[in-house]
Every structure is written in structure tokens, then in C-alpha cells.
Short mmCIF file of the C-alpha atoms (twelve columns), coordinates in Angstrom:
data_MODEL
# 
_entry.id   MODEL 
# 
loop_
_atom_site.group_PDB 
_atom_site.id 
_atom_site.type_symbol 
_atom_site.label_atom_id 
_atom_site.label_alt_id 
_atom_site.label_comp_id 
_atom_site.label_asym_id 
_atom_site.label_seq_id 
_atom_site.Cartn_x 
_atom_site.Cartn_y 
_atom_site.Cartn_z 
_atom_site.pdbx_PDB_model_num 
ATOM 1   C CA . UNK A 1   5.008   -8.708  -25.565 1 
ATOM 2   C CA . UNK A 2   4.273   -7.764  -21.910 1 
ATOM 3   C CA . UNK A 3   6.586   -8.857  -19.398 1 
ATOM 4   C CA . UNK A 4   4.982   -10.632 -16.291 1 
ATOM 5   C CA . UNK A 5   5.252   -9.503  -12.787 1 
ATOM 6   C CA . UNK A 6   3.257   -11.224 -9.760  1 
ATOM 7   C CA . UNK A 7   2.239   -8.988  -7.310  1 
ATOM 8   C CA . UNK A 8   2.136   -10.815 -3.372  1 
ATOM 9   C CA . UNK A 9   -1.938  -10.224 -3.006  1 
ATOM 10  C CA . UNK A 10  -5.206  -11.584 -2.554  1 
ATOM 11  C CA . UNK A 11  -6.574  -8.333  -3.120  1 
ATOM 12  C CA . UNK A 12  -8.027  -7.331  -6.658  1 
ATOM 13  C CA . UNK A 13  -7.794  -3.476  -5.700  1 
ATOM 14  C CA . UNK A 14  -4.601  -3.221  -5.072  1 
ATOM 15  C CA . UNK A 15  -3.992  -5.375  -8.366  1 
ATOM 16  C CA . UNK A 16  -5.932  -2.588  -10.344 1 
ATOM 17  C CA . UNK A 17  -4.253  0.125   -8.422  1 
ATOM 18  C CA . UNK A 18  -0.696  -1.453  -9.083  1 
ATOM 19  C CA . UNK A 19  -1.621  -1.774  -12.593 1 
ATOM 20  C CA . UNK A 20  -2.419  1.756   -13.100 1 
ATOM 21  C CA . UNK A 21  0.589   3.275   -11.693 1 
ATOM 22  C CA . UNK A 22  2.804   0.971   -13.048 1 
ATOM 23  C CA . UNK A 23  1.023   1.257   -16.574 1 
ATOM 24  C CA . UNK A 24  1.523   4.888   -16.520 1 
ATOM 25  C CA . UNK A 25  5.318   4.595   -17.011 1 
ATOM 26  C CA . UNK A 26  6.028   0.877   -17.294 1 
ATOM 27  C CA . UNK A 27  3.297   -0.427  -19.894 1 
ATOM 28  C CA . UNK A 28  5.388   -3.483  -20.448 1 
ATOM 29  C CA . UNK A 29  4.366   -4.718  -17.461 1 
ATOM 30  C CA . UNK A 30  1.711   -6.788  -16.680 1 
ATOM 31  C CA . UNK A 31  0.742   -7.287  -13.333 1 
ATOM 32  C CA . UNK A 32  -0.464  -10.427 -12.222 1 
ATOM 33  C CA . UNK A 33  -2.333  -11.690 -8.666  1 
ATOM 34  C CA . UNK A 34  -0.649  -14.106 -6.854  1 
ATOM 35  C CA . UNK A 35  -2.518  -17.625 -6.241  1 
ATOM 36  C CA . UNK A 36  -0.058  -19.074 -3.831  1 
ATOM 37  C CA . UNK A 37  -0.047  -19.458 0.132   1 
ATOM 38  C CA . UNK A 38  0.317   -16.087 2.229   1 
ATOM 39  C CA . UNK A 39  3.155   -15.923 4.218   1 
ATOM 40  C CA . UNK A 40  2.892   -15.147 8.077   1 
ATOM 41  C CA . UNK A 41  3.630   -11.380 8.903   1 
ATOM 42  C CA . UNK A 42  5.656   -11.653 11.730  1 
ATOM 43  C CA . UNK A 43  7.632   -8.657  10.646  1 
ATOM 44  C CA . UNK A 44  8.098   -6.069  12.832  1 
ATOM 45  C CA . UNK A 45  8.227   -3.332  10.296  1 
ATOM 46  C CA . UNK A 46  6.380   -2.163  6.598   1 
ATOM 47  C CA . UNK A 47  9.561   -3.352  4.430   1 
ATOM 48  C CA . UNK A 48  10.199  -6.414  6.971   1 
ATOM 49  C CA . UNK A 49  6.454   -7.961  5.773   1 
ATOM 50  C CA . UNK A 50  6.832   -6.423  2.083   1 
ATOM 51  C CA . UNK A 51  10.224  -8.717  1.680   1 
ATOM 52  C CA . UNK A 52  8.283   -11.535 3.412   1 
ATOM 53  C CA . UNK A 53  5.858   -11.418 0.963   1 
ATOM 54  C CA . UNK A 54  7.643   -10.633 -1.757  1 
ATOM 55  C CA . UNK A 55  10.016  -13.563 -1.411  1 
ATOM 56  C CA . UNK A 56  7.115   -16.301 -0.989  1 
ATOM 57  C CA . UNK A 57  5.596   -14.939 -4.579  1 
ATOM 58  C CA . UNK A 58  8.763   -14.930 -6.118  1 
ATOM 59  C CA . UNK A 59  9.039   -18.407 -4.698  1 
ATOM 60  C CA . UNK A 60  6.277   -19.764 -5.701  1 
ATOM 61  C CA . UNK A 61  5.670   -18.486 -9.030  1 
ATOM 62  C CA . UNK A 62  9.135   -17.891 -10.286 1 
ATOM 63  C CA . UNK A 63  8.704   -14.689 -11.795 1 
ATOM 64  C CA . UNK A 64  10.050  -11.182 -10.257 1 
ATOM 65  C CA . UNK A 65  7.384   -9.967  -7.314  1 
ATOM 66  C CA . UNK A 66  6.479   -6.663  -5.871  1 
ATOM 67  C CA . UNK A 67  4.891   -6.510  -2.367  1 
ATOM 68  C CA . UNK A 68  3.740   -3.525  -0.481  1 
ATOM 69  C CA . UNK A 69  2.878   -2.926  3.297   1 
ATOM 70  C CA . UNK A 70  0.996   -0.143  4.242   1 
ATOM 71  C CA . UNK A 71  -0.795  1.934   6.496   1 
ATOM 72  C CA . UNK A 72  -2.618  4.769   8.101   1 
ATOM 73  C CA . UNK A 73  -0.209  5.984   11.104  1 
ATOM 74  C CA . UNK A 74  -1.751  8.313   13.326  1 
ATOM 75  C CA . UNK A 75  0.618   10.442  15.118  1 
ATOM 76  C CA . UNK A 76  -1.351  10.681  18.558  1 
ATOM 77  C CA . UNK A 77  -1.182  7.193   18.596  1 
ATOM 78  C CA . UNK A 78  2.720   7.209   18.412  1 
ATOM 79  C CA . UNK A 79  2.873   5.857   14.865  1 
ATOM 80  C CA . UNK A 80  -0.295  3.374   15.314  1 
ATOM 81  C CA . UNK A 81  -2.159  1.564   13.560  1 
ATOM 82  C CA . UNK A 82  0.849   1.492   11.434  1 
ATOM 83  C CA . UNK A 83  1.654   -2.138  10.572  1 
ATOM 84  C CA . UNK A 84  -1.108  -3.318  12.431  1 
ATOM 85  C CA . UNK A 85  -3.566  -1.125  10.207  1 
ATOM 86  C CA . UNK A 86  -5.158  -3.824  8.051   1 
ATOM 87  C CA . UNK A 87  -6.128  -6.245  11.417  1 
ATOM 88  C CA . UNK A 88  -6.393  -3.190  14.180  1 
ATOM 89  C CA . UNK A 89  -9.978  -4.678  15.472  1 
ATOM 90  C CA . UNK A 90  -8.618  -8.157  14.978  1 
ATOM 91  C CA . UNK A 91  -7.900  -10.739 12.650  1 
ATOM 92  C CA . UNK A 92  -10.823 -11.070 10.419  1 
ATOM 93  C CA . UNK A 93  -12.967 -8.323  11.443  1 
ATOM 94  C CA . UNK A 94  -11.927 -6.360  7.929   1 
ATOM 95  C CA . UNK A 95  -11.880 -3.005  6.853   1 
ATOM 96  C CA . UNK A 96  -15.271 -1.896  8.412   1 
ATOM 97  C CA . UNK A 97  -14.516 -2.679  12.024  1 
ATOM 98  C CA . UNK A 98  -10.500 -1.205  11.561  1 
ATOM 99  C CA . UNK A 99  -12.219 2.152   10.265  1 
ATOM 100 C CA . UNK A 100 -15.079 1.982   13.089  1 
ATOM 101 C CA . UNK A 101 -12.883 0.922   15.583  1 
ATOM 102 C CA . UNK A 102 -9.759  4.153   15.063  1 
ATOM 103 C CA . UNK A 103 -12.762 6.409   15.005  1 
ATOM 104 C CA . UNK A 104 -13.524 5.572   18.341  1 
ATOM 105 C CA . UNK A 105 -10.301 5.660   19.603  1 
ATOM 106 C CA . UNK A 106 -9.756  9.376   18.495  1 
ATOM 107 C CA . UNK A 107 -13.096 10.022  18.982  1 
ATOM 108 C CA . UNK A 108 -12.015 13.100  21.430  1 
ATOM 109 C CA . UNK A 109 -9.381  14.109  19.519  1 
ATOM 110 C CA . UNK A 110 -10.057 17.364  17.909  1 
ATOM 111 C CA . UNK A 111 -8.247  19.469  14.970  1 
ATOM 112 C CA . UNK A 112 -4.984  19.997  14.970  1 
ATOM 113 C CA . UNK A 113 -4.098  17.081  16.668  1 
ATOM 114 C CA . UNK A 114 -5.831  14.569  14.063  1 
ATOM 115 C CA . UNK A 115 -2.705  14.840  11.681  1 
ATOM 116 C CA . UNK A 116 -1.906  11.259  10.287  1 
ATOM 117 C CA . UNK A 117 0.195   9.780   7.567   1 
ATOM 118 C CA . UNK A 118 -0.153  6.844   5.288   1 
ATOM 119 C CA . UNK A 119 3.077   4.979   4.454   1 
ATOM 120 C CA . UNK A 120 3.762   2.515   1.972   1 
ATOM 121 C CA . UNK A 121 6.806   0.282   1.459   1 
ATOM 122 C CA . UNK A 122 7.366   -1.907  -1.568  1 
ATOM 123 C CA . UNK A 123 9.689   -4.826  -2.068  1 
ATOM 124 C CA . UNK A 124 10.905  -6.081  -5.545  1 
ATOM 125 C CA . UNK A 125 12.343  -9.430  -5.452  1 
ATOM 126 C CA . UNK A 126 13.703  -10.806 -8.884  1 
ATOM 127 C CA . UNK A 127 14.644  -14.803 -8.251  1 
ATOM 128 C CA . UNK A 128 16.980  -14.731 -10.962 1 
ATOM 129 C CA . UNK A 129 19.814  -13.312 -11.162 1 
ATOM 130 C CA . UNK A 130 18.444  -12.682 -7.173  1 
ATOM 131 C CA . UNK A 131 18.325  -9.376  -6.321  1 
ATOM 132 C CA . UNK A 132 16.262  -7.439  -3.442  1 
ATOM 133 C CA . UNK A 133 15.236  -3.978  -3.215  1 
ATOM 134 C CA . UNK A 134 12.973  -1.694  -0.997  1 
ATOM 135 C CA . UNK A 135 11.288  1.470   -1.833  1 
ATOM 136 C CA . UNK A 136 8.987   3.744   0.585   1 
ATOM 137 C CA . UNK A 137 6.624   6.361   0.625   1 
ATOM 138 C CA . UNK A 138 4.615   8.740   2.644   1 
ATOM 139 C CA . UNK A 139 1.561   10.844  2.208   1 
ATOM 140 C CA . UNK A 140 0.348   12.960  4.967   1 
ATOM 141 C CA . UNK A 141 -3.178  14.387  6.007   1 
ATOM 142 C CA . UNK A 142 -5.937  13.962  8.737   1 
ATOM 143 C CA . UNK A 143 -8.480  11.973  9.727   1 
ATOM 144 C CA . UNK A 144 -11.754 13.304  9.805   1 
ATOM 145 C CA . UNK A 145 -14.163 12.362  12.738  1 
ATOM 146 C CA . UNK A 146 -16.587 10.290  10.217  1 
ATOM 147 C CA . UNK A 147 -16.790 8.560   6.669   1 
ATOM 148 C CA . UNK A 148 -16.822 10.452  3.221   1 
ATOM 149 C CA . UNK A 149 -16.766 9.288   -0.320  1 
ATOM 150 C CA . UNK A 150 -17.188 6.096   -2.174  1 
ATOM 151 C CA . UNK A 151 -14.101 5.244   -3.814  1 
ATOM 152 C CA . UNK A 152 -10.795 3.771   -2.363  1 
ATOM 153 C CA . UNK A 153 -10.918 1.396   0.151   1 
ATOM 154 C CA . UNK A 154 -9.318  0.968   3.916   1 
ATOM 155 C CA . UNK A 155 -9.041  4.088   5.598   1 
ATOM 156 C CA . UNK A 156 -9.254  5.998   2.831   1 
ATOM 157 C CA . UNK A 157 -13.293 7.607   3.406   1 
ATOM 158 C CA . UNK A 158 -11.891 9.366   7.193   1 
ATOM 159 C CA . UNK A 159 -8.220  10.342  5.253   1 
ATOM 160 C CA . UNK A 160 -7.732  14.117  3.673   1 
ATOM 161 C CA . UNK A 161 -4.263  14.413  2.064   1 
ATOM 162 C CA . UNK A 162 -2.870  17.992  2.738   1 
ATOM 163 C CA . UNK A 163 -3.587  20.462  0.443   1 
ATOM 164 C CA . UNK A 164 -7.001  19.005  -0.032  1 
ATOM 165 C CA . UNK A 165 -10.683 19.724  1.369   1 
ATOM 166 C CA . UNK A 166 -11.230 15.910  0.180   1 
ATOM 167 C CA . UNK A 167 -10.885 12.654  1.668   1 
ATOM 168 C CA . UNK A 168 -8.852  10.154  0.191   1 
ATOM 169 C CA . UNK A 169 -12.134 8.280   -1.286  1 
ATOM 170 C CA . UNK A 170 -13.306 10.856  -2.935  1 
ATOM 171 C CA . UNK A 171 -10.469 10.926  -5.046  1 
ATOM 172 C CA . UNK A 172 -10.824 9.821   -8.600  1 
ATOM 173 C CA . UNK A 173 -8.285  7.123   -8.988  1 
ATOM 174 C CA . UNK A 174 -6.342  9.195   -11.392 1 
ATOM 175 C CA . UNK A 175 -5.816  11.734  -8.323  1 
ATOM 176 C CA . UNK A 176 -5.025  9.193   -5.937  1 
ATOM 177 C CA . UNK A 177 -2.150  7.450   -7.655  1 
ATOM 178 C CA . UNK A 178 -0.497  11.263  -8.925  1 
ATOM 179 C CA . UNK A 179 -0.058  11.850  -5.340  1 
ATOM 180 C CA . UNK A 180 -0.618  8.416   -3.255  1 
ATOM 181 C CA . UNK A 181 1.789   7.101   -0.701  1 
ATOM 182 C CA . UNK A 182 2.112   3.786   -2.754  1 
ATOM 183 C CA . UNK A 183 2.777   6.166   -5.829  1 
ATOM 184 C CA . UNK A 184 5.297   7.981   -3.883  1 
ATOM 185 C CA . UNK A 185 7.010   4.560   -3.146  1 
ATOM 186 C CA . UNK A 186 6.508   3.560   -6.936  1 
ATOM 187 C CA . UNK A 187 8.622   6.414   -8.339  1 
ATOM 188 C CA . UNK A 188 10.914  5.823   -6.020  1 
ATOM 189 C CA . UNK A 189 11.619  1.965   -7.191  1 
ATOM 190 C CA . UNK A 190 10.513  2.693   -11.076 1 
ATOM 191 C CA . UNK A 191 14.212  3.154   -12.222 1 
ATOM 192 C CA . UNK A 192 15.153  -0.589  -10.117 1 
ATOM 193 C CA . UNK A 193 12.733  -2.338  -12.111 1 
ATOM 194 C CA . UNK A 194 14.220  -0.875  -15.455 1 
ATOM 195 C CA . UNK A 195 17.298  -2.039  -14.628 1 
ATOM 196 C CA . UNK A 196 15.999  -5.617  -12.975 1 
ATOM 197 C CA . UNK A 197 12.772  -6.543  -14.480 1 
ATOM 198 C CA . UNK A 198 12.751  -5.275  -18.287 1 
ATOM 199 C CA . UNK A 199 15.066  -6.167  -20.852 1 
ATOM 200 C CA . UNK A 200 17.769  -4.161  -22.389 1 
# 
């Protein structure tokens, strides 16, 4: 019998993504999307909006939730897009015009200075008994000066991991969650949910 965990997104990738790396070592859990209102992020850090998030699924639903928040940070930019990554052209504009729009801005930015990282917080919230906990990530590269591959989504098609000649999308999606940033944060928090989420 799999044991149900809501994860705080509208977003069907990340769904499928969470359910791969969580599948790989936790196949008792099934991950489920959350249906309910989003919160506001008015966080002023990655874990700050993960908990936010997390808390409103848990909420609503009643089962134990997992939120992330991520993002490309660019280190010419002083950490930015950073929390800001999934609405840097503005709210609603989407992934297109945030990928269009940091390619502009670093548009006369040549290698070795195009060294970014993408960083990845997750919160677990279990309503009951209540517990909280926070796990993070990182995965370092640079951004190339246009798009390549079809896979991933975000900023993944202008972001090559170090120790690669490829960019993030095109990574099979095996690849990409071995070495991701959200993987990185998952084995961080895989022994919490042992202890919080599945049954002894």
C-alpha cells in the first residue's frame, strides 16, 4: 500500500520529477499534486517560501507535504534571479520571457565570469504529530549565451552543470536527478521522511 504525500504544486513536471527521485529510494511513496489555493510568497528566502507552501498543503489536504523553492543564481548578479527566478520578467510572463530576459542581462558577460548555481530548498511538513524540516541543495555550472536541448524546463536549455559539455536540458532525466540540485536537497531530507512519513 503506498503511502500518500502532497506535493505544494501546480506544476505536473515537478510532480514527475519528485516522483522519480523519490521512487528511486522511497517507492512507498506516492506523490500527489496539490489542488488547493497557492499561498502568497512573501518570503524573503528559498526555505522561507518552501515552509509557506508546505504548510498551506499540509493544511489543506491533511496529509504530510513537501515544497521546494528554487532557482538559477547567477553570481554576477550577486545571487540574482535567485528567489525571484520563476517571475524575473514579471508576474505572468513565464518561463520564456525569464530565460529571454537573463540572457539579455548577461548578454556582455563573457566566460569565466558566467558561473551560476541552481539551489533548491525543500520543506517537509507532517500535520500530525507536527513536525517541520528543511533540506537544501546546490548544483553549480554556467550559463551559456543561448538555448540548447529539449528536455527540462526553466532555465535549464542556457545551464551546463560542471563537469559537463551539456546543458541541463539535454540531460536525460535519469542524469538530471543523479546529480540535480533538487536531488542534492532530496538526499539530504530522505532519512527525515523515514523517520516522519513511513511507518515503522
Amino acid at each position: 500500500m503506498s503511502i500518500r504525500i502532497v506535493l505544494a504544486t501546480h506544476n505536473a513536471h515537478k510532480v514527475e520529477e519528485f516522483q522519480k527521485i523519490l521512487g528511486a529510494q522511497l517507492p512507498e511513496l506516492e506523490v500527489v499534486a496539490y489542488d488547493g489555493p497557492e499561498p502568497v510568497e512573501d518570503g524573503v528566502s528559498f526555505a522561507d517560501n518552501a515552509l509557506l507552501k508546505a504548510r498551506a498543503a499540509a493544511a489543506h489536504t491533511g496529509l504530510p507535504a513537501l515544497a521546494d523553492d528554487s532557482g538559477v543564481c547567477v553570481d554576477v548578479l550577486g545571487g540574482a534571479p535567485g528567489i525571484f527566478s520563476a517571475r524575473w520578467a514579471g508576474h505572468g510572463r513565464g518561463a520564456a520571457a525569464n530565460l529571454e530576459l537573463l540572457l539579455d542581462q548577461l548578454a556582455d558577460i563573457r566566460d569565466p565570469h558566467r558561473t551560476a548555481w541552481y539551489a533548491c530548498t525543500i520543506a517537509l511538513v507532517v500535520p500530525e504529530p507536527h513536525s517541520e524540516h528543511i533540506a537544501a541543495g546546490e548544483w553549480r555550472g554556467r550559463l551559456l549565451d543561448a538555448p540548447r536541448g529539449a528536455h527540462g524546463f526553466g532555465y535549464d536549455p542556457i545551464f551546463v552543470p560542471d563537469g559537463s559539455d551539456r546543458s541541463a536540458a539535454e540531460l536525460t532525466n535519469a542524469e538530471k536527478n543523479a546529480d540535480s540540485h533538487r536531488s542534492r536537497a532530496f538526499r539530504e531530507l530522505i532519512p527525515q521522511l523515514r523517520m516522519s512519513v513511513i511507518p515503522n
